[in-house]
C-alpha positions as a printed NumPy array, in Angstrom:
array([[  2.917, -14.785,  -5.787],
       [  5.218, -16.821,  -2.951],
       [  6.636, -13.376,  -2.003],
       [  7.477,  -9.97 ,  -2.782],
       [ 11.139, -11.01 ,  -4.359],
       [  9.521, -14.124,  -6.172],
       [  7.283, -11.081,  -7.894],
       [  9.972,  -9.522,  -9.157],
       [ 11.792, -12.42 , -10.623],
       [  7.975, -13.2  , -12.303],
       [  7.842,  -9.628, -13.8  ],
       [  6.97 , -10.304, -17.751],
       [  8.445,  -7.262, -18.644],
       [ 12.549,  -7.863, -19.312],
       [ 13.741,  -4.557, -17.937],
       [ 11.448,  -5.467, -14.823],
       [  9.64 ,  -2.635, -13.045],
       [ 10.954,   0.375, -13.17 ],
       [  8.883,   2.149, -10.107],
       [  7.506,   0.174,  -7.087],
       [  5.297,   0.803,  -4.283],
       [  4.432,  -0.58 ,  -0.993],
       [  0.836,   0.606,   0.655],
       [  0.547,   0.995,   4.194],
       [ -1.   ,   2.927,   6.881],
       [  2.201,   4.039,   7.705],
       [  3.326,   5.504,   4.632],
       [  3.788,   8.672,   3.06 ],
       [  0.627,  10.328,   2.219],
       [ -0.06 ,  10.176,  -1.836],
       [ -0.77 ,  14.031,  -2.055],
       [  2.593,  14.92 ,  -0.581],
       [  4.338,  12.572,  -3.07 ],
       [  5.731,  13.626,  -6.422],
       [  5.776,  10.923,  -8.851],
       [  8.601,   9.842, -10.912],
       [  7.851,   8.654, -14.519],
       [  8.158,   5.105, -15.256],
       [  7.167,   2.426, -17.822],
       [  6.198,  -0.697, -15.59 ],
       [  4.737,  -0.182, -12.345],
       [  3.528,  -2.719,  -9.507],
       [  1.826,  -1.999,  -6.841],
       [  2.124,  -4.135,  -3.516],
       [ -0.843,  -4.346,  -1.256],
       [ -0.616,  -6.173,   2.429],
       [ -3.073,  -8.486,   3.889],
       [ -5.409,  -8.374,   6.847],
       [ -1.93 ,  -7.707,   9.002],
       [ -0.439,  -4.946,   6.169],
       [  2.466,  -4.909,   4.157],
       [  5.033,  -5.213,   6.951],
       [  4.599,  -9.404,   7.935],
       [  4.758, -10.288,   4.252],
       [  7.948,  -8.109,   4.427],
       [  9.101,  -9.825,   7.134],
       [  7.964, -13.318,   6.02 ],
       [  9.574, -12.94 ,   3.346],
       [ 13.269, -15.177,   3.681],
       [ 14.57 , -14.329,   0.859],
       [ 14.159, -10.663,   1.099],
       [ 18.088,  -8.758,   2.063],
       [ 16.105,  -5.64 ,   3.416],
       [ 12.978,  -5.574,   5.918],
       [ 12.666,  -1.739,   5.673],
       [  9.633,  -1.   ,   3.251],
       [ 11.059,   2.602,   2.648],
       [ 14.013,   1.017,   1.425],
       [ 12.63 ,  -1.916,  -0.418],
       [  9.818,   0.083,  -2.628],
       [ 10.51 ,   3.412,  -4.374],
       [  7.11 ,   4.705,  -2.779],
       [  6.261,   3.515,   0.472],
       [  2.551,   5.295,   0.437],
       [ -0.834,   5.386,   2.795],
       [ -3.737,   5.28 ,   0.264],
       [ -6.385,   5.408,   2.78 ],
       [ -5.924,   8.101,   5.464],
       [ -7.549,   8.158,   8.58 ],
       [ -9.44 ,   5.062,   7.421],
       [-10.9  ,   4.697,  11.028],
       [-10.729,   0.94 ,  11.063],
       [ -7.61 ,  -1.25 ,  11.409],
       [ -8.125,  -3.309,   8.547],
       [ -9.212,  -2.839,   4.537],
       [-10.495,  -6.   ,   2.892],
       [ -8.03 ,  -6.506,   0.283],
       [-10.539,  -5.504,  -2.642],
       [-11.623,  -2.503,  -0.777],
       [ -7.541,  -1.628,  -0.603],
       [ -7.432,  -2.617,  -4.589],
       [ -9.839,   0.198,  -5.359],
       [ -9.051,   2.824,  -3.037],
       [ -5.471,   2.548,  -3.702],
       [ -5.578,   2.712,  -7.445],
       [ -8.397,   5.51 ,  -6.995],
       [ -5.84 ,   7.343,  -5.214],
       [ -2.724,   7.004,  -7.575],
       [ -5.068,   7.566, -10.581],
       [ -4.447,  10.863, -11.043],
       [ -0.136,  10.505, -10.773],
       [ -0.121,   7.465, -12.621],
       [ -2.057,   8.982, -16.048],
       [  0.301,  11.716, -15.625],
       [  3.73 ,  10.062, -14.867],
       [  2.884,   6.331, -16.84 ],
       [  4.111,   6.341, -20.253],
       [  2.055,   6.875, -22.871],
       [  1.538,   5.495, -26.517]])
């Protein structure tokens, strides 16, 4: 995608996403976070610089503030120990992470 709003306006669902999260290493830890359920999720990952210069690179964005701009603003990888996840390592950790709130909060057939 061109950007985090452009995503939105590309979301195939019509209602859009109902629950959103940012990852970062300076978000809320996933264990201390209760889940809301939801139908369409999306999950935003940053690149080799995080979440927060796509936020800001983003023009067309109103709000800068991650907490504000995702309903979960959430560190997947605690005390990582290294500055920088390669973007598939983040994929995998991240939804390793949420597996266990998203089964249970996700709707279900």
């Amino acid at each position: 995608s061109s950007g985090i709003n452009a995503e939105y306006g590309e979301c195939p669902y019509s209602e859009g996403y109902d629950l959103t999260i940012g990852t970062s290493d300076t978000g809320d830890l996933v264990e201390n976070t209760t889940m809301r359920h939801f139908r369409h999720l999306v999950i935003f990952l940053g690149g080799l610089q995080g979440l927060e210069p796509v936020i800001e690179a983003d023009e067309s964005l109103q709000e800068a503030d991650p907490r504000v701009l995702f309903d979960y603003y959430l560190n997947t990888c605690p005390n990582q120990g290294s500055r920088t996840i390669r973007t598939e390592e983040a994929l995998l950790i991240t939804l390793a992470s949420l597996r266990q709130k998203i089964s249970e909060n996700g709707m279900k057939n």
